[in-house]
N, C-alpha and C positions, 0 to 999 in steps of 0.2 A: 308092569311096564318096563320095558327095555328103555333106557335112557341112552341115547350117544355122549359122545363126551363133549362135544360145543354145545350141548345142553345143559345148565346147569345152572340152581337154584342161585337168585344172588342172596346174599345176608346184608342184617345191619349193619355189621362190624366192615363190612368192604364199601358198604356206601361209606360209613363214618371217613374211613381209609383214604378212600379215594376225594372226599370232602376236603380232609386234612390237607393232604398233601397237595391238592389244590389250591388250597390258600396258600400255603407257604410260596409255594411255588407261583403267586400274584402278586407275595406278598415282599419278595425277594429282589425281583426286577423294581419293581414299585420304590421301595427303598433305597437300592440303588441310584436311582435318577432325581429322588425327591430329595435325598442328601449328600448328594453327590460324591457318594465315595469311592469311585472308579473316573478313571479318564474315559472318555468320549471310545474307544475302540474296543479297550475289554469290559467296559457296561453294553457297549451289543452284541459284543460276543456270550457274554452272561446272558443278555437274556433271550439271544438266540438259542445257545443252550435249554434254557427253563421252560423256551416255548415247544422245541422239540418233545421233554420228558415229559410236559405236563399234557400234549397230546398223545402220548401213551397211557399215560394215567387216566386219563378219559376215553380211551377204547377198552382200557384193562377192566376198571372200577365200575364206569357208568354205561357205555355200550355194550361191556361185558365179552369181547373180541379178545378170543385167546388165542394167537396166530399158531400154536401146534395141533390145533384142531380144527382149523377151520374150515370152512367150502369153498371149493375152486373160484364159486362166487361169490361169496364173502371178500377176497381177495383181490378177485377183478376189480370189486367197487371200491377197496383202499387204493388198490392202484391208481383206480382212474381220478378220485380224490384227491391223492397225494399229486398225481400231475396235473388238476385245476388247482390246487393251493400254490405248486412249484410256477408252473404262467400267471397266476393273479399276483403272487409275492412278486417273482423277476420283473414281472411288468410295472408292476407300483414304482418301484426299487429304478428303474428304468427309465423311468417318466420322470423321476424327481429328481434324480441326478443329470437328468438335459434340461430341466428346467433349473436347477442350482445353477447348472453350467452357463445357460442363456443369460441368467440371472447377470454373473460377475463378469 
């Protein structure tokens, strides 16, 4: 059998991988905010960061979406993904800061 290449066996060692780095990467913002070892803008800028990588890490490791091989449609559905995550975040993000603002 002819295999493409977005085909591909996963192994233990990349679940492990992607397991790991998973936690760390919950384990990091977590941290963060429980002992407060950042001021209030670059602890959300951290873990703005860790949430971006660690949604790589979960298309890499566990979806198994390796964006140089992908299908046109494989693609679309991240896109169109990534634009309900980008309107449901902006909008949360949106809401709570006119209701902060109502607030004071």
């Amino acid at each position: 059998m002819d295999k493409s290449p977005a085909q591909h066996t996963p192994t233990r060692s990349a679940y492990v991988t992607g397991l790991v780095l998973a936690v760390i990467l919950t384990a990091v913002p977590f941290a963060l905010v429980a002992f407060k070892l950042l001021s209030p803008l670059p602890a959300l800028l951290a873990i703005a960061v860790a949430a971006v990588i660690q949604v790589g890490v979960h298309l890499r490791y566990f979806l198994h979406i390796d964006l140089t091989h992908t299908p046109r449609e494989n693609l679309l559905a991240l896109s169109f993904a990534a634009l309900l995550i980008v309107i449901m975040v902006g909008g949360s993000l949106w809401i709570m800061f006119d209701l902060h603002h109502r607030m004071m």
